[in-house]
SENU-604344 format. One line per field, with one value per residue (C-alpha): chain; residue number from 1; residue in one letter; x, y, z. Coordinates in Angstrom, 3 decimals, always signed. Layout:
BEGIN
cadena: c(A,...)
num: c(NUM,...)
residuo: c(a,...)
x: c(X,...)
y: c(Y,...)
z: c(Z,...)
//
This chain:
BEGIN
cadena: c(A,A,A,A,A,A,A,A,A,A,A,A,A,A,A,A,A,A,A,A,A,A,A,A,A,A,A,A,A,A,A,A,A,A,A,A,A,A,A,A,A,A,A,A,A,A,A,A,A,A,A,A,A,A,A,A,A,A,A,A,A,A,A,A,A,A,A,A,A,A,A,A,A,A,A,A,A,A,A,A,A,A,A,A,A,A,A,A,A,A,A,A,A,A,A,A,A,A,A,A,A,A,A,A,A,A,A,A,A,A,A,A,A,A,A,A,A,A,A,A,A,A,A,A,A,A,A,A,A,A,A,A,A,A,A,A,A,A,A,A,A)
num: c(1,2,3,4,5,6,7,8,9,10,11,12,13,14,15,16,17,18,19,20,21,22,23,24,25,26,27,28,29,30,31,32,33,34,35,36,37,38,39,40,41,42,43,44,45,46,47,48,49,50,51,52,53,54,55,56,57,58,59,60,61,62,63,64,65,66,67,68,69,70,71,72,73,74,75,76,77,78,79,80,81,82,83,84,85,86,87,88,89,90,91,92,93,94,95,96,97,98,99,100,101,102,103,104,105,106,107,108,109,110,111,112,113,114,115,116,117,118,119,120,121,122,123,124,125,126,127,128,129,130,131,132,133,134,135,136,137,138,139,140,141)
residuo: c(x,x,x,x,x,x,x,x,x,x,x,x,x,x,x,x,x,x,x,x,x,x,x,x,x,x,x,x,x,x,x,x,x,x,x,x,x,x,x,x,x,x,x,x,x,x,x,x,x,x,x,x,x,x,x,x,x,x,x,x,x,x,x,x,x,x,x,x,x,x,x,x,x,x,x,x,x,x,x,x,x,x,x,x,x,x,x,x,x,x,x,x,x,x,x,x,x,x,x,x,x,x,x,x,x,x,x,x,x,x,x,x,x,x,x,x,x,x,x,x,x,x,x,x,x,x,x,x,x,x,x,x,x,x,x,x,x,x,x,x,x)
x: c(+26.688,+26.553,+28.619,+28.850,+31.432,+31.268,+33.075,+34.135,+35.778,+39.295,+38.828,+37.098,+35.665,+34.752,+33.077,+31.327,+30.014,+29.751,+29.322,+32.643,+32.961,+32.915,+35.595,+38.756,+37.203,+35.512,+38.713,+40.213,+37.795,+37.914,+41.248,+41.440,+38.852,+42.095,+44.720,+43.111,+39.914,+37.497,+37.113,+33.912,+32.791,+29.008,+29.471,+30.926,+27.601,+25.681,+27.783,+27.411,+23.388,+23.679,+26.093,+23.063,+20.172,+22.202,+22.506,+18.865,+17.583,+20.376,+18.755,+16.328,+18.422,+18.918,+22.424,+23.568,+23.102,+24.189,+26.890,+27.715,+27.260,+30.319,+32.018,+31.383,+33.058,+36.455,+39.172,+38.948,+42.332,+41.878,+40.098,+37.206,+35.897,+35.366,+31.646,+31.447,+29.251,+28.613,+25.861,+25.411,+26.801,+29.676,+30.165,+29.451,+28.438,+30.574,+33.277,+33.485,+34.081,+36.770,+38.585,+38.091,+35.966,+34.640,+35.345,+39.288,+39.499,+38.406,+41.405,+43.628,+43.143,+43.193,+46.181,+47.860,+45.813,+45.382,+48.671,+49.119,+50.870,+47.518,+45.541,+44.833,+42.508,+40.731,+39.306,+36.991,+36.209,+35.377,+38.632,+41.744,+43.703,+46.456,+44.494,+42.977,+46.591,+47.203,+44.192,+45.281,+48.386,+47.617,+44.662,+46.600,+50.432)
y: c(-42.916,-39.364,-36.565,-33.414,-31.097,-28.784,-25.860,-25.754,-23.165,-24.633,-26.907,-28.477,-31.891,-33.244,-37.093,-39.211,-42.996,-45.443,-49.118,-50.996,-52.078,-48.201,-47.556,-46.988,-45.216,-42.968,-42.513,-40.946,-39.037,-37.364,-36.953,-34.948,-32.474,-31.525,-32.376,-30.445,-28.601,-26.966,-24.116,-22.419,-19.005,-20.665,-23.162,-20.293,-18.275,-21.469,-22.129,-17.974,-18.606,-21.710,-19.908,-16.854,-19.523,-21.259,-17.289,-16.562,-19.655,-19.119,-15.126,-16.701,-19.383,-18.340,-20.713,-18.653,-15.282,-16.318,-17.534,-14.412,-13.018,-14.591,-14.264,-10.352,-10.448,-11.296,-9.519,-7.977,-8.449,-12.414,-14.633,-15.916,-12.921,-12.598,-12.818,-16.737,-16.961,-15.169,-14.069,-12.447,-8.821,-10.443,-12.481,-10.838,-7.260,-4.399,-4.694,-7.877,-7.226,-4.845,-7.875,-9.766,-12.205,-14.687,-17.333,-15.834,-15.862,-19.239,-20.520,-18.261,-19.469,-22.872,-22.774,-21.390,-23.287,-26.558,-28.408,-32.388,-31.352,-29.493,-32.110,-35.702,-38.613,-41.054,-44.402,-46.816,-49.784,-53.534,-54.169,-55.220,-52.578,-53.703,-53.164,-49.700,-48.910,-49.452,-47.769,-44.598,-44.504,-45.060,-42.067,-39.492,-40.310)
z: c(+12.399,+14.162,+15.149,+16.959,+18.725,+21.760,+22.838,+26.368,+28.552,+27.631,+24.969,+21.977,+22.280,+18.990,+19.088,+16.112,+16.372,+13.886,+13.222,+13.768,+10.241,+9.598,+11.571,+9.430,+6.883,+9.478,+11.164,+7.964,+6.865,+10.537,+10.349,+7.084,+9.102,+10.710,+8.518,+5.136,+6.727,+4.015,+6.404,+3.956,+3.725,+3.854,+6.654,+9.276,+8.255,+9.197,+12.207,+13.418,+12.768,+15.344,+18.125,+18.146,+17.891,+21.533,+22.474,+21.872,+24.014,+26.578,+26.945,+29.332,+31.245,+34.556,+35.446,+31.642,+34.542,+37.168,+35.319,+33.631,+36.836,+38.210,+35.332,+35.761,+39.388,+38.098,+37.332,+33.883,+32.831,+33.145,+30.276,+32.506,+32.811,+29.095,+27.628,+27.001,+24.188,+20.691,+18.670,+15.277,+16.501,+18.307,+15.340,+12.531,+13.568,+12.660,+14.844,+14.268,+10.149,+10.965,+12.118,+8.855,+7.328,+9.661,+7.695,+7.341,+11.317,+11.867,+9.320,+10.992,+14.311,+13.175,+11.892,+15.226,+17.674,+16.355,+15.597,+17.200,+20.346,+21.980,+20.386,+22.115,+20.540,+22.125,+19.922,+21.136,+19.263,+19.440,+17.470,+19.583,+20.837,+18.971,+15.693,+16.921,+17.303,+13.814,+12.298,+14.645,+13.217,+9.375,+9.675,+11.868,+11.285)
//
């Protein structure tokens, strides 16, 4: 199978594929991401390395400017107007260590921002919906 997640300007999107026959055990296992995430000291330094590899390549992009650009014409008081992407000094820099570890944030805001009510699935399988249903509710009841 695969997987992969994306960060948008409101939300988190986070997807996988896998055979049909994988399903229900795939469904599981994705559900303990949320319900008992490991949340590591080493995989935020490996996900901080990847947000300031996207910066990096993103330097040159001009849509990244002229996006920024607009973002830079708002008012500063609202979130839009707030630098939309990260790198190792946003990240990890100094400023960013007087907040904490990294590693200590990301658990902290995960467990204030994601909690089932701001949080909706979507399954697709070949498997009637009935017994989708069913699967939904064993993994994430």
């Amino acid at each position: 199978g695969s997987s992969n997640a994306f960060t948008g300007m409101e939300s988190t999107g986070y997807h996988f594929g896998v055979n049909a026959n994988a399903l229900p055990e795939a469904l599981g296992r994705f559900a303990s991401f949320f319900a008992e995430p490991l949340l590591r000291e080493d995989s935020a330094r490996r996900e901080m390395q990847a947000v300031h590899s996207e910066f990096q390549r993103n330097l040159q992009s001009d849509q990244r400017r002229i996006f920024q650009l607009l973002k830079s014409t708002c008012d500063p008081a609202h979130p839009f107007s707030k630098f939309s992407t990260g790198s190792l000094e946003t990240l990890g820099g100094a400023a960013a260590a007087a907040r904490g570890a990294p590693h200590e944030l990301v658990r902290s805001f995960f467990e204030t921002h994601y909690e089932p009510r701001r949080m909706t699935l979507c399954v697709l399988g070949q498997q009637p919906l009935d017994e989708l249903e069913e699967l939904v509710g064993k993994s994430f009841a």
